[in-house]
C-alpha positions in Angstrom: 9.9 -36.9 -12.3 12.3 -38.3 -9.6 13.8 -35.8 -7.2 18.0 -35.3 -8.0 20.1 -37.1 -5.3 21.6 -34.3 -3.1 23.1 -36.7 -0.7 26.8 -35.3 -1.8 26.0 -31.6 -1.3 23.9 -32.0 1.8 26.7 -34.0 3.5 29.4 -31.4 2.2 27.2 -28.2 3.3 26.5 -30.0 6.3 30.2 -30.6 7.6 30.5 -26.7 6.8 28.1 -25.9 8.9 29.6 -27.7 11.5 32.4 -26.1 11.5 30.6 -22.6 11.0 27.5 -22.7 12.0 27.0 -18.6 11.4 27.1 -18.9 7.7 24.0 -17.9 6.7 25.2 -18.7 2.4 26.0 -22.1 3.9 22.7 -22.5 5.9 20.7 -20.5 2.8 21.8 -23.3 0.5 21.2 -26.5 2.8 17.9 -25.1 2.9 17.4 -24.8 -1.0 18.6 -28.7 -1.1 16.1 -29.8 2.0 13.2 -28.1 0.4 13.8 -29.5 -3.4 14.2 -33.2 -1.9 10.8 -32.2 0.0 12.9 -32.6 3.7 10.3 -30.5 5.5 11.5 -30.7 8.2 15.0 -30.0 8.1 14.1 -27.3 5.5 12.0 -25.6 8.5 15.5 -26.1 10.9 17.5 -24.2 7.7 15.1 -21.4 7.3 14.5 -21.1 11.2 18.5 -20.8 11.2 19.0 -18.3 8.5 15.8 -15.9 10.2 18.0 -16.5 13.2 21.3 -15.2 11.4 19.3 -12.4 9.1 16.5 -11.0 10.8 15.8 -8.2 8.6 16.2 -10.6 5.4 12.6 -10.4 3.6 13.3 -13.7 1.5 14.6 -15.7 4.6 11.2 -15.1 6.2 9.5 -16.1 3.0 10.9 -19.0 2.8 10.4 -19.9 6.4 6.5 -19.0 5.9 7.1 -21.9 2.8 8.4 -24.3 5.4 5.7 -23.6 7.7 2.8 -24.1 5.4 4.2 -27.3 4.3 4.0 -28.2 7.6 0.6 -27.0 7.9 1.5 -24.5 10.9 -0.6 -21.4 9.2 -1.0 -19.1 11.7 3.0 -19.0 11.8 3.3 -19.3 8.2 1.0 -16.3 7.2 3.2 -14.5 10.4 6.7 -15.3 8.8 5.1 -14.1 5.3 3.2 -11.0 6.8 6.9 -10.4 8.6 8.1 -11.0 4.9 5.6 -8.1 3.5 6.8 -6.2 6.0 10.5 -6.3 5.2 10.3 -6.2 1.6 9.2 -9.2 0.2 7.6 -7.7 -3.0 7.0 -10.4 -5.5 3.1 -11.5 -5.4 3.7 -13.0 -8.8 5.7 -15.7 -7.2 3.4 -16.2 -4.2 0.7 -16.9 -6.2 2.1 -19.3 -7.9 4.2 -20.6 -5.0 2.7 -24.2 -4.6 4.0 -23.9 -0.7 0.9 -21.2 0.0 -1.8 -22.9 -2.0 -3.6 -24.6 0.6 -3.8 -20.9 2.1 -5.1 -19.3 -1.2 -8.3 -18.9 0.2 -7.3 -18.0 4.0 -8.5 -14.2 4.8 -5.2 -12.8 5.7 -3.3 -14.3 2.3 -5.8 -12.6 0.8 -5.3 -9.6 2.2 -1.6 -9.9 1.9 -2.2 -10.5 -1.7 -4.1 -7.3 -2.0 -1.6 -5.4 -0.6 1.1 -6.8 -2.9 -1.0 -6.1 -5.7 -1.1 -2.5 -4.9 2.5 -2.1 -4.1 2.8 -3.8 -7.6 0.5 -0.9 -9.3 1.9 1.8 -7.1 -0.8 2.8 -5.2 0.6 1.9 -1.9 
């Protein structure tokens, strides 16, 4: 299935964030449009932005840790998504079936971050 032409949006979300470059909405959406047209890269400068603008935002990190693992940084990515954990990111349902992580499925500390999920997920954490 061919990826949707974004080329309108981007440039319109783009000349936004010229002109306000502390919009985290604005930087939060380019993002979304990098990563579904597979623009690693200027996914990672989105998310990189918006941890920037939001520190304490759990999903911003998340979706940094994405942009790193698709860049196969891991030591960072598994960072951004411990950092993630540790802010609130809840969801291990999604992260397992994230295909961002899967080349880190098997990686120790996914695992353990997985565990720890699971038991937040039961309530016995």
């Amino acid at each position: 299935m061919p990826k949707e032409d974004h080329s309108f949006e981007i440039e319109f979300f783009e000349s936004v964030h010229r002109r306000n470059p502390t919009d985290p909405e604005v930087v939060e959406i380019l993002g979304s449009l990098y990563s579904d047209l597979g623009n690693v890269d200027d996914s990672l400068r989105m998310d990189s932005c918006l941890v920037d603008l939001q520190p304490q935002n759990p999903t911003a990190h998340y979706n940094l840790a994405c942009s790193l693992a698709l860049k196969q940084q891991n030591d960072e990515a598994l960072r951004a998504l411990r950092h993630a954990v540790d802010l609130g990111y809840r969801d291990v349902t999604w992260l397992l079936d994230d295909p961002d992580f899967k080349e880190l499925h098997e990686h120790p500390l996914f695992r353990e971050i997985v565990i720890e999920l699971e038991a937040f997920e039961q309530g016995t954490e």
